[in-house]
C-alpha positions as CSV (number, residue, x, y, z in Angstrom):
1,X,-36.0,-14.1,-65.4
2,X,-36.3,-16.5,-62.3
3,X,-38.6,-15.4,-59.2
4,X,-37.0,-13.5,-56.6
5,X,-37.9,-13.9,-53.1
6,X,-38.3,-10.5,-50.9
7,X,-40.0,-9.7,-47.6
8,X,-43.4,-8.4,-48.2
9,X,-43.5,-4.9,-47.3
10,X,-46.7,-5.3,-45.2
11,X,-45.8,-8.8,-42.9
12,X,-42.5,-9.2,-43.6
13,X,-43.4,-12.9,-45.4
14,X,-41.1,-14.0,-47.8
15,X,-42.6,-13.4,-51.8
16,X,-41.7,-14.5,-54.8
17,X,-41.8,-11.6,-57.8
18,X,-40.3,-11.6,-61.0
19,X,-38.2,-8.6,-59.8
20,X,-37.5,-6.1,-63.1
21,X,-34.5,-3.4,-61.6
22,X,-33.5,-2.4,-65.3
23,X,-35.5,-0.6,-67.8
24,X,-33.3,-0.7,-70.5
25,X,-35.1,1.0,-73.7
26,X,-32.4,0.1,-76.1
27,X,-33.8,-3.6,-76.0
28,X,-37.0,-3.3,-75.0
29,X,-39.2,-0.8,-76.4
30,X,-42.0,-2.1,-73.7
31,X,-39.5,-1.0,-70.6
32,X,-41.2,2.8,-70.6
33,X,-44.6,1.7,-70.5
34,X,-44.4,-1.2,-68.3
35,X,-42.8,1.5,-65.5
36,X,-44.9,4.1,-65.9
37,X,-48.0,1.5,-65.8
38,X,-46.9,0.4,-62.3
39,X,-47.1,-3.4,-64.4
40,X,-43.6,-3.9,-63.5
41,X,-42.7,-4.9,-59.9
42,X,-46.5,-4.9,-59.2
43,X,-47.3,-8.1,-56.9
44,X,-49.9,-9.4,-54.3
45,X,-48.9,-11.0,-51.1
46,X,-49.9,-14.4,-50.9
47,X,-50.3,-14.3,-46.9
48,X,-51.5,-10.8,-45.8
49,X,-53.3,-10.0,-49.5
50,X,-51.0,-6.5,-49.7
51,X,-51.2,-5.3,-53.2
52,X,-47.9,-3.0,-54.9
53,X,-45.8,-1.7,-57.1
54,X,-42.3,-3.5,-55.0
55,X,-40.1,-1.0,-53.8
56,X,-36.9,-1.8,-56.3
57,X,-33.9,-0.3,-57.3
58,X,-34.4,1.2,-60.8
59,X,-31.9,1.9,-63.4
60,X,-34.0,3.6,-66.6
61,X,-31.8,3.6,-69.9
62,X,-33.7,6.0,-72.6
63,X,-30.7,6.4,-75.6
64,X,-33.4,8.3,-77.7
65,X,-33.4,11.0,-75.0
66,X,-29.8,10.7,-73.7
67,X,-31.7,9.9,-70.3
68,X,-29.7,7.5,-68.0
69,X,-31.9,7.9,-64.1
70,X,-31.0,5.8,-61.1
71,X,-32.9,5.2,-57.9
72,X,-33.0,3.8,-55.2
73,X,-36.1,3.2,-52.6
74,X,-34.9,5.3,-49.1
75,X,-37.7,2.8,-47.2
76,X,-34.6,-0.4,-48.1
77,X,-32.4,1.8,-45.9
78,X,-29.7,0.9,-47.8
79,X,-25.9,2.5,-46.9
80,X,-24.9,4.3,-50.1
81,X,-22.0,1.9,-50.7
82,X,-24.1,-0.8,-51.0
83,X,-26.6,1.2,-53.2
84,X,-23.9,1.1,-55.7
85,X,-22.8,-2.3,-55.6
86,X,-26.3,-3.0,-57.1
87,X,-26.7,-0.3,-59.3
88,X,-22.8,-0.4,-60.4
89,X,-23.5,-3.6,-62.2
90,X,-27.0,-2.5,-63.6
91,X,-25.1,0.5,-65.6
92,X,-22.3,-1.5,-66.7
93,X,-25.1,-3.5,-68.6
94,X,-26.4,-0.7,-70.1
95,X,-22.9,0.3,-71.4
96,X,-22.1,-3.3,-72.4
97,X,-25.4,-3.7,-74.6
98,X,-24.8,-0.4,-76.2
99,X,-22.4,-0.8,-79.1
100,X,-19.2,1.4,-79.0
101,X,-20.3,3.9,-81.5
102,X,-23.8,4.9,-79.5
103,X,-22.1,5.5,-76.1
104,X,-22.3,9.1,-75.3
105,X,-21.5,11.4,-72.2
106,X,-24.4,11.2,-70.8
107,X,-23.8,7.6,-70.1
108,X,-21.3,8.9,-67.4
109,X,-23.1,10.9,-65.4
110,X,-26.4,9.5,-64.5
111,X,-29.0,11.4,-62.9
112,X,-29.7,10.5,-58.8
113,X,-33.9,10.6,-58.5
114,X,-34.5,10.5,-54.7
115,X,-38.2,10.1,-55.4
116,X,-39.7,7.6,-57.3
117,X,-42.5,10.5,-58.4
118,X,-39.4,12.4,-59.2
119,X,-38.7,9.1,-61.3
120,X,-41.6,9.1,-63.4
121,X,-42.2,12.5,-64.1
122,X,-38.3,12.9,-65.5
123,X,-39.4,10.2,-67.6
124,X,-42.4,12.2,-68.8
125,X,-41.4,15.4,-69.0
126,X,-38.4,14.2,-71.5
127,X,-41.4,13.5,-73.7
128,X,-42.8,16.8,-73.1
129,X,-45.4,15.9,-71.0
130,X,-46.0,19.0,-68.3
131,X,-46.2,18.8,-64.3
132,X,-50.2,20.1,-65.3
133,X,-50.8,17.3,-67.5
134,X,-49.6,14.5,-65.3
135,X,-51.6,15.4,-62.6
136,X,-54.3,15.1,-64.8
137,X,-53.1,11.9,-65.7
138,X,-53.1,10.7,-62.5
139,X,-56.1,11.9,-61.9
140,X,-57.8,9.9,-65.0
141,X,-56.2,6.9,-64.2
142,X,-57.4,6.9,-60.0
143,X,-60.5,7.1,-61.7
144,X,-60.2,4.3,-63.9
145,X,-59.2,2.2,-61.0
146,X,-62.3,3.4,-59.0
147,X,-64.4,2.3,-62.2
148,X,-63.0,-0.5,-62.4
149,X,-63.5,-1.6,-59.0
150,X,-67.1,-1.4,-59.2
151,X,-70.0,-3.9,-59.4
152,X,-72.0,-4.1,-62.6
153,X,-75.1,-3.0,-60.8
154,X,-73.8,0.0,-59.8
155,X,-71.0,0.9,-62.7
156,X,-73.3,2.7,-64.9
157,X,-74.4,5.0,-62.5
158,X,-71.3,6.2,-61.7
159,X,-70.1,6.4,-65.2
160,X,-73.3,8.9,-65.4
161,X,-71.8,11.1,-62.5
162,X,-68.5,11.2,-63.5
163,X,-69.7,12.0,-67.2
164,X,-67.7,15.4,-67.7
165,X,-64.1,13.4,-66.8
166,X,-64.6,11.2,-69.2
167,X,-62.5,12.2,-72.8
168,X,-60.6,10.9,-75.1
169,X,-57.7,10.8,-72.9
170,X,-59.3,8.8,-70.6
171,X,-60.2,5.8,-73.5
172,X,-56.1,6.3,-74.5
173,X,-55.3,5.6,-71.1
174,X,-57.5,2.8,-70.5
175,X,-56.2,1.0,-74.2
176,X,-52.7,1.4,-72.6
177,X,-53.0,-0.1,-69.9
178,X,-55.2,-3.2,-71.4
179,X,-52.1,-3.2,-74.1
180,X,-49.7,-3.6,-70.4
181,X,-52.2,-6.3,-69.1
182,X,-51.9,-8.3,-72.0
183,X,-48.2,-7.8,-72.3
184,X,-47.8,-9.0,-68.8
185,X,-50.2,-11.6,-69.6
186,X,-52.6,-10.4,-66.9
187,X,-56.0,-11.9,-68.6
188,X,-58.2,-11.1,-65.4
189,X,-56.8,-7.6,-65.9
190,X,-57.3,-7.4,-69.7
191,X,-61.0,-8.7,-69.1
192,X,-61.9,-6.3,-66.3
193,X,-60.4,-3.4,-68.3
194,X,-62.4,-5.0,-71.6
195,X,-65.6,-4.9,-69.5
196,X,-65.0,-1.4,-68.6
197,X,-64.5,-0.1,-71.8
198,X,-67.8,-1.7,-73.4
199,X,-69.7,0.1,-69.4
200,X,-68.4,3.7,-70.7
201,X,-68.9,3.0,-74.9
202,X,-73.1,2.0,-73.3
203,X,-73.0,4.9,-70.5
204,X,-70.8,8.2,-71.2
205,X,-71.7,10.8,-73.3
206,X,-68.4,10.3,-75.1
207,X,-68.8,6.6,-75.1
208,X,-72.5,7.2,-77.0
209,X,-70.9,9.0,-79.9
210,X,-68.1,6.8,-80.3
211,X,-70.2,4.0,-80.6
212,X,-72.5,5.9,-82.4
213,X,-69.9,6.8,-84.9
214,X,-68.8,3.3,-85.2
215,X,-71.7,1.6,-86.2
216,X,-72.7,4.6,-88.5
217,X,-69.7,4.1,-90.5
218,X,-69.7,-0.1,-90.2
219,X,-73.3,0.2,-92.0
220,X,-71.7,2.9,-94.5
221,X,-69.2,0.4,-95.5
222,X,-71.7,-2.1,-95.7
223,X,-73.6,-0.3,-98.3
224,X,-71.0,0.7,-100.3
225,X,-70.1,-3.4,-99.9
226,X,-73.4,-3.8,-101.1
227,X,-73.3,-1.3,-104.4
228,X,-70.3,-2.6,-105.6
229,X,-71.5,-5.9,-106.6
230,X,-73.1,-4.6,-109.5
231,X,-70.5,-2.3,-110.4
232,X,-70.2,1.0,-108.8
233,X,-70.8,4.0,-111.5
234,X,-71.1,7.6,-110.9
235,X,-75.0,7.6,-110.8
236,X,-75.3,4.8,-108.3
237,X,-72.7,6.5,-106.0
238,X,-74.8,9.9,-106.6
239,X,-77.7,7.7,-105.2
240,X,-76.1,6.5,-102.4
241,X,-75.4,9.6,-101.3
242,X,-78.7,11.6,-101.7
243,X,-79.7,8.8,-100.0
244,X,-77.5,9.6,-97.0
245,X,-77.4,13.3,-97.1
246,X,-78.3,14.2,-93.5
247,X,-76.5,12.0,-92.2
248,X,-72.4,13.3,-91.8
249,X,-70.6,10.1,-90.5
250,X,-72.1,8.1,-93.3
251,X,-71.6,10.3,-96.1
252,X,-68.6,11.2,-95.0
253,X,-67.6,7.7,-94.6
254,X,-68.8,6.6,-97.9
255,X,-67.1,10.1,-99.8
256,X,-63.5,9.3,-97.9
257,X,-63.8,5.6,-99.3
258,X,-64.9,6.4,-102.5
259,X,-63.0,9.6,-103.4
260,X,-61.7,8.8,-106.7
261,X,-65.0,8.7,-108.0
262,X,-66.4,12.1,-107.2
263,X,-64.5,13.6,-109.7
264,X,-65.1,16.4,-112.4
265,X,-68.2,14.0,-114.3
266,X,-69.5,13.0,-111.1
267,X,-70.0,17.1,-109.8
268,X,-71.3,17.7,-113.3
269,X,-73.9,14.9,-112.8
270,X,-74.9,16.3,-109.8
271,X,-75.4,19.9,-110.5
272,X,-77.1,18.7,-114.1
273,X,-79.6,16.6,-111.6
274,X,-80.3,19.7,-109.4
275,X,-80.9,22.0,-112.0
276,X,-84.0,19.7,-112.8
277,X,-85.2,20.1,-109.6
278,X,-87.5,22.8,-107.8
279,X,-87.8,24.2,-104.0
280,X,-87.1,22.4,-101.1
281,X,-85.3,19.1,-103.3
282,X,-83.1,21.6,-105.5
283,X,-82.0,23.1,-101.9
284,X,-81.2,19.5,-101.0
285,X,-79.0,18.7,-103.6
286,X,-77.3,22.6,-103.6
287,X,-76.3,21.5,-99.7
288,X,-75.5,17.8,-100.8
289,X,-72.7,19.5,-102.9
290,X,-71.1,22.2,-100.7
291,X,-70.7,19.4,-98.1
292,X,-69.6,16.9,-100.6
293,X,-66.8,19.7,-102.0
294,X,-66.1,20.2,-98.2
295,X,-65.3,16.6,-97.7
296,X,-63.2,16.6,-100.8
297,X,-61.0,19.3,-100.2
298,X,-60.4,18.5,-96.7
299,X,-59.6,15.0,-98.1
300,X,-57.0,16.2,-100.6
301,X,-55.7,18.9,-97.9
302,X,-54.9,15.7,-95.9
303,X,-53.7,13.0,-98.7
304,X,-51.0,16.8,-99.9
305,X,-49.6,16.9,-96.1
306,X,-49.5,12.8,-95.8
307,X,-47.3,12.8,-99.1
308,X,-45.2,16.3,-98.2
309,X,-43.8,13.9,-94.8
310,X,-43.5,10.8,-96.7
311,X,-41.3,12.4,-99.0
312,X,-39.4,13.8,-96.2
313,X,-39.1,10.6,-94.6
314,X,-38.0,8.9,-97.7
315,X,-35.2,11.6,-98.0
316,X,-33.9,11.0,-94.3
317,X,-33.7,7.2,-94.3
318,X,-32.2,7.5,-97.6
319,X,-29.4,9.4,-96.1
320,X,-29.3,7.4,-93.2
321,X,-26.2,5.8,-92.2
322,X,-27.5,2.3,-91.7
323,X,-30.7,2.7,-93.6
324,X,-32.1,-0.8,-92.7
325,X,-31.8,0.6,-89.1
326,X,-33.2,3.7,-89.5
327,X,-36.3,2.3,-91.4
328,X,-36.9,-0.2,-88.7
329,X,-37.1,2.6,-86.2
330,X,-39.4,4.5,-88.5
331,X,-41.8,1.7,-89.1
332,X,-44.6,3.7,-86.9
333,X,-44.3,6.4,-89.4
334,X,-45.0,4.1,-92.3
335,X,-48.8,4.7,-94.1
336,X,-50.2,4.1,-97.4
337,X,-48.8,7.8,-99.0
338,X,-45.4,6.5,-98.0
339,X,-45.5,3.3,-99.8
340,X,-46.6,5.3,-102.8
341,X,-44.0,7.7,-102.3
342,X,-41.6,4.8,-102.3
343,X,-42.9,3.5,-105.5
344,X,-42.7,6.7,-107.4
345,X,-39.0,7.3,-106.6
346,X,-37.8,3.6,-107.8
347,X,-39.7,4.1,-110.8
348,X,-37.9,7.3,-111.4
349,X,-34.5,5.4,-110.2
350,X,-34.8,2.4,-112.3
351,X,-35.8,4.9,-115.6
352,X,-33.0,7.5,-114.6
353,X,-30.3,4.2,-114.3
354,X,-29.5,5.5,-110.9
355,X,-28.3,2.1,-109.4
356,X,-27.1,3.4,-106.0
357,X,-30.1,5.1,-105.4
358,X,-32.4,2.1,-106.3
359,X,-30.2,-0.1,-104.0
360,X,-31.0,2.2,-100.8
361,X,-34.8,1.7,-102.0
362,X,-34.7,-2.1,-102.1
363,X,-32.8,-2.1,-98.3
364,X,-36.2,0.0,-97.7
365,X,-38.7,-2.4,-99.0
366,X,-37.3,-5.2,-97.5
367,X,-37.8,-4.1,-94.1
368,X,-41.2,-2.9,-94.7
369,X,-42.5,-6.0,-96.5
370,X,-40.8,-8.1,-93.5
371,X,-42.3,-6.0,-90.6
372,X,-45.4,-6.2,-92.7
373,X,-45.3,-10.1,-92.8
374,X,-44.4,-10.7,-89.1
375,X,-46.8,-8.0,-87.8
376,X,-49.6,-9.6,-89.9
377,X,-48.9,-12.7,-87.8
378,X,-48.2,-11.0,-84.6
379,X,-51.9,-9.9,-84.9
380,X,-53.3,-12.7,-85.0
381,X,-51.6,-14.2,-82.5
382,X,-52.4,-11.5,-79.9
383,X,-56.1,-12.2,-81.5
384,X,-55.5,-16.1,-80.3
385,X,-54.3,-14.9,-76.9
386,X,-57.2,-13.3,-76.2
387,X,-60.0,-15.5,-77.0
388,X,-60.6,-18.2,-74.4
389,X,-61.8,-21.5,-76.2
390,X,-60.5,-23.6,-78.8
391,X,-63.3,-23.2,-80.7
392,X,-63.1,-19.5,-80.9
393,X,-59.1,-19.7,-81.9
394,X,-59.7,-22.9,-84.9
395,X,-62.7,-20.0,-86.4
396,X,-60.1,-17.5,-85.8
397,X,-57.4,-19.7,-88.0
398,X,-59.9,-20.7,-90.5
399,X,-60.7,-17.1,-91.6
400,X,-57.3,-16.2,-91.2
401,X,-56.7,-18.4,-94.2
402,X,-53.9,-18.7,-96.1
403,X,-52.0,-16.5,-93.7
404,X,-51.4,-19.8,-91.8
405,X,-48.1,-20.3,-93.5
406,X,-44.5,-21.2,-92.5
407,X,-43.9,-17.9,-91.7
408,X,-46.9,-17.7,-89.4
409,X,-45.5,-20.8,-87.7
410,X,-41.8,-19.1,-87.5
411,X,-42.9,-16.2,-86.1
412,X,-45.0,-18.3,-83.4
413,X,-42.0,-20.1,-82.1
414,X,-39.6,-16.9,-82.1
415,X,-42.3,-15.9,-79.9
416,X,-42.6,-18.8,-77.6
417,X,-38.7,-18.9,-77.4
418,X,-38.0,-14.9,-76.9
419,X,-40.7,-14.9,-73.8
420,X,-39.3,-18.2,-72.5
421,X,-36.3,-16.4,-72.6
422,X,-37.3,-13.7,-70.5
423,X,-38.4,-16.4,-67.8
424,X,-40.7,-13.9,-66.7
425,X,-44.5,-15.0,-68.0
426,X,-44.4,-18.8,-67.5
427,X,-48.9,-19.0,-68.0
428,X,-48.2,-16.5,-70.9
429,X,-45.6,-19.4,-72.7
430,X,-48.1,-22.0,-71.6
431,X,-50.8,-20.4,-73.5
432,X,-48.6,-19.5,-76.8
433,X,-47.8,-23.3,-76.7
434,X,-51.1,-24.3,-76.1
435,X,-52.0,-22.4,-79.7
436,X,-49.1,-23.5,-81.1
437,X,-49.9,-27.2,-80.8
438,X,-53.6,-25.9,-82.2
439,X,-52.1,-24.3,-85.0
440,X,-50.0,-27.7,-85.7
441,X,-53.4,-29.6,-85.9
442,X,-55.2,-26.9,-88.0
443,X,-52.6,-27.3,-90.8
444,X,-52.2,-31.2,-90.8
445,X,-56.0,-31.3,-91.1
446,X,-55.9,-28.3,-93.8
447,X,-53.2,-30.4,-95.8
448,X,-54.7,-33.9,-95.6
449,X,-58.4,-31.9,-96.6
450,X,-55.9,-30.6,-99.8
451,X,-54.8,-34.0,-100.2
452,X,-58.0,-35.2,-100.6
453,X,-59.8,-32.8,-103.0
């Protein structure tokens, strides 16, 4: 999208803005969050320094929740009749992308928001979020931009005062809007943000335990890592956990990762073992199991109601009309039980001969194994974006391995071409360049190293 040049609201200078008036959700999934960020439209005024969201005309397409909003800024002072010679043309794009079969009623009649408040919270409140829960939204995110305004010296401090407000919302929040800065390709942003997030991990309460938790179960992992280099067995794992029995994230960590093995043989191990024990130690080991049994159950619980929806999901794309459609839109639902589930039924199809049925399946598994290829790469790209040296990014591609592959590479330039599309991030295009001609080099010295051996 080229620049558009509008009078700063402040001086009245012209500024140049890469000016967004449609939110069209149908093709592009990222048009919700970008508006509700204040991302989109959000500028700086070269001459006076004002800092906004621009006052645009909006026209929101949702055509999950039948929600087509309009509005229009009253500070423009703009006659009606020329409100809707823009926002005529901004609608009749939203009609023409649709095709003929998902046009609905509601596309002729959208809804008038005089507010832009009004704006956002129609947006949320279609998602069920309540008048109540915005506000406390809002006031997270005031206080995230408060944090994040602050000098080092004196962040941590008020991180300590403002201890009670911080939650789990509040971390959501902040990922979302780090995800919004790295879309936009903001990387002051993304690192201010980043640097916030490690202040509150170091200084709130909440922060403590997350961080806490996190290296509690990294070291877990690590010494399960550790015993199965020798061969996990049923005693080993028994001493493993004795010898993390007061403390819950680790055994709790290490019972979730290694659940097929506490099994009938393994309890009947451990209750032989106590029974040889006296006092305090046979106490231990009675408490060792209840918890152990507790983990276990809520495990299976879990892995029952995981299944019980992949099942159901299987059933609905299955009777979807365009099933390659429907399992693209579902790919946020997809988990390990559902790729088991998936397994299961064309097993069953293939040995009941039922060749319709097996057919659906494979238009299934293609789309998983191809989201699961490109978002593989996708990953790692957004893990290049974010590093800032060339050194960092050729360590990155050398543990990334093998995954540096033709595909990698295609899905690299679909990128660089769909943003240069967009003309709207020309130092985010740079940079994806910039790694692609890294990437290039990697792989010619790779193959000449191949050549060689």
């Amino acid at each position: 999208m080229a620049k558009t040049s509008v009078p700063c609201p402040n001086c009245r200078q012209p500024v140049l803005i890469d000016l967004i008036r449609l939110f069209n959700l149908y093709n592009d999934p990222r048009a919700k969050e970008n508006l509700l960020s204040g991302s989109a439209n959000a500028f700086e005024c070269p001459h006076c320094r004002y800092q906004g969201v621009y006052p645009a005309p909006i026209v929101y397409h949702d055509p999950e929740k039948e929600l087509l909003l309009t509005y229009f800024p009253p500070e423009l002072h703009t006659p009606v009749t020329e409100q809707e010679k823009t926002i005529g043309p901004l609608i009749k794009k939203v009609m023409d992308d649709l095709p003929p079969e998902k046009r609905k009623a509601y596309l002729f009649k959208p809804q008038t928001m005089l507010t832009r408040q009004r704006l956002l919270e129609t947006i949320l409140e279609a998602d069920g979020i309540t008048p109540e829960m915005m506000k406390a939204q809002q006031e997270k995110l005031q206080l995230l931009q408060q944090l994040v305004n602050l000098s080092p010296e004196s962040l941590p401090e008020q991180i300590k005062q403002n201890d009670e407000k911080i939650d789990e919302e509040l971390f959501i929040l902040l990922s979302r809007l780090a995800q919004a800065s790295a879309s936009a390709g903001d990387q002051q942003s993304v690192q201010a943000l980043s640097h916030l997030h490690q202040a509150l991990l170091e200084n709130s309460t909440l922060g403590k335990a997350a961080a806490l938790e996190a290296a509690e179960t990294r070291s877990a992992m690590a010494e399960l890592q550790e015993l199965s280099k020798d061969g996990i067995t049923r005693e080993s794992l028994l001493e493993l956990l004795i010898k993390n029995a007061d403390k819950e994230i680790r055994l709790t960590t290490i019972a979730s990762m290694a659940r097929s093995g506490l099994d009938y043989s393994f309890f009947q191990n451990l209750t032989d073992l106590l029974e040889t024990k006296q006092g305090d130690e046979k106490k231990s080991l009675e408490t060792l199991r209840e918890k152990l049994l507790t983990i276990v159950d809520a495990i299976d619980t879990a892995l029952q109601a995981q299944v019980a929806e992949a099942e159901s999901l299987l059933e609905e794309l299955l009777a979807a009309d365009d099933i390659e459609q429907a399992t693209q839109e579902a790919l946020p639902l997809v988990n390990q039980a559902f790729t088991e589930v998936i397994n299961q039924a064309a097993s069953k199809a293939q040995e009941q001969n039922d060749t319709e049925k097996l057919t659906k399946l494979v238009q299934i598994v293609a789309v998983l194994r191809a989201a699961s290829s490109g978002g593989a790469a996708v990953q790692i790209v957004e893990m290049l974006l974010q590093t800032e040296s060339e050194e960092e990014r050729l360590k990155i591609l050398e543990e990334a391995g093998d995954a540096i592959n033709d595909e990698f590479n295609q899905t690299l330039a679909g990128l660089i071409s769909q943003i240069e599309e967009q003309e709207q991030q020309p130092e985010l295009v740079e940079k994806l360049k910039q790694i692609n001609r890294e990437v290039l080099r990697f792989t010619m010295r790779r193959n000449l190293n191949n050549g060689t051996k």
